[in-house]
N, C-alpha and C positions, 0 to 999 in steps of 0.2 A: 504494500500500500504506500501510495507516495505521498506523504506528511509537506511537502512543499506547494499543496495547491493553494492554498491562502494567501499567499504572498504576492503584494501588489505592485511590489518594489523594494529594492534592497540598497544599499550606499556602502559604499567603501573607500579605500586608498592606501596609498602606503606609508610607510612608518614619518616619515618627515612632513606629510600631508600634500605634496606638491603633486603628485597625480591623485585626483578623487573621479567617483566614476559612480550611475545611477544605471541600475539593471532595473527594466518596468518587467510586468507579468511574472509569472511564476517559474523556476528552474527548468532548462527538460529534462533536468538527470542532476545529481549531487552524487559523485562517486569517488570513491575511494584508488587512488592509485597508487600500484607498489612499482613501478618502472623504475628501473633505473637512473632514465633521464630527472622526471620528474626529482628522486632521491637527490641528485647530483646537483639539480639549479636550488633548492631549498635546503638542503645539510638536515632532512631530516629523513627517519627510514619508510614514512608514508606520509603522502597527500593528499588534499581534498580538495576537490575542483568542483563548481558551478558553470553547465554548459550551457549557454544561452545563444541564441542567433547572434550575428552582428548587429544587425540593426536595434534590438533591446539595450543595445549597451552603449549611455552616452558617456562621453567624458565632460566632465563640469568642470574641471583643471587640470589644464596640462593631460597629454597624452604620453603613456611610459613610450619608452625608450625601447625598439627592439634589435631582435640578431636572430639568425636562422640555426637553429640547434640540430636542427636533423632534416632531410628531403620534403618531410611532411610538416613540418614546426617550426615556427617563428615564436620566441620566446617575449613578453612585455616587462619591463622594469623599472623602476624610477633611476634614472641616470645622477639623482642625486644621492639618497640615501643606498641604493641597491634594493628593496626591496623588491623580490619577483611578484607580477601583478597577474599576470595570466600565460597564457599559450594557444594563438590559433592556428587550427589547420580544417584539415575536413574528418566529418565524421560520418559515415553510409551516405557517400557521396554528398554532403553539405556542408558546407563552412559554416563553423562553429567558433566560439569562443570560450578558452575555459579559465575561468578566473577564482583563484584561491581562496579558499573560502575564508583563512588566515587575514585576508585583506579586508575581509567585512567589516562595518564597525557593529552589529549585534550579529553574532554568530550563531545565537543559540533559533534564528528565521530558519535556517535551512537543517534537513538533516537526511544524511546521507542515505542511498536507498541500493546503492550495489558497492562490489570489489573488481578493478578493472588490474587487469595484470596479476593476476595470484599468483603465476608462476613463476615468478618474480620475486614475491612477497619475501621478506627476511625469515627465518625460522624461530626467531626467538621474540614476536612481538603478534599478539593476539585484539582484533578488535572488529566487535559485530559479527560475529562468525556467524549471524541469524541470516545475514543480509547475501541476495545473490553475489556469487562470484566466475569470476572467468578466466581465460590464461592467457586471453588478450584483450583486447576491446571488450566493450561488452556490446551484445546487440543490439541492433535496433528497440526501439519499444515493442513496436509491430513483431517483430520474430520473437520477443520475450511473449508477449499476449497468446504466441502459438503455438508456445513451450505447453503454457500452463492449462 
């Protein structure tokens, strides 16, 4: 069940407040990712991202700072403080945007609803093991609705 349908709009930025940014409508996914990449831009052993279209996501100050991290991903950061802000690429053929959920300023709006990369995942760190999981992406909604 996706706990994120209430949500009319979300606000964030990063740690120096010099990139802030407004997400309207409700998440399409809140997921949990053990990648590598991800691990590697944030220095932590999992991440939580907010996917929303582009167009839901405005910038109110300053737009972060990006760099291309992989074929599929352009990473977003405040070029002042560092703060990582998002990463867009495409996701079942669409461009997406997914933005940290770390960078909200009320965290407790969203709450995560899968695991994207488990086979990835560290061995020694346990968190919602209730919540679907995958060994990559995770699917569509549409193919998740056709699982169940």
């Amino acid at each position: 069940m996706n706990k994120n349908t209430d949500q009319s709009e979300l606000t964030g930025g990063c740690y120096c407040g010099l990139v802030r940014y407004r997400i309207s409508g409700k998440p399409d996914k809140v997921a949990f990712c053990h990648c590598q990449s991800c691990r590697k831009i944030s220095g932590a052993p999992v991440t939580v991202a907010v996917m929303v279209r582009h167009e839901r996501l405005e910038y109110t100050n300053n737009q972060p700072k990006y760099f291309t991290s992989s074929k599929d991903a352009r990473r977003g950061f405040c070029d002042e403080c560092g703060t990582p802000v998002c990463w867009t690429g495409t996701w079942h053929n669409k461009e997406q945007v997914f933005v940290y959920v770390g960078t909200l300023d009320d965290i407790s709006k969203v709450h995560p609803d899968r695991h994207a990369f488990t086979d990835s995942q560290v061995p020694w760190l346990t968190v919602n093991e209730e919540l679907p999981g995958y060994d990559h992406s995770s699917p569509s909604d549409a193919l998740i609705s056709e699982q169940t």
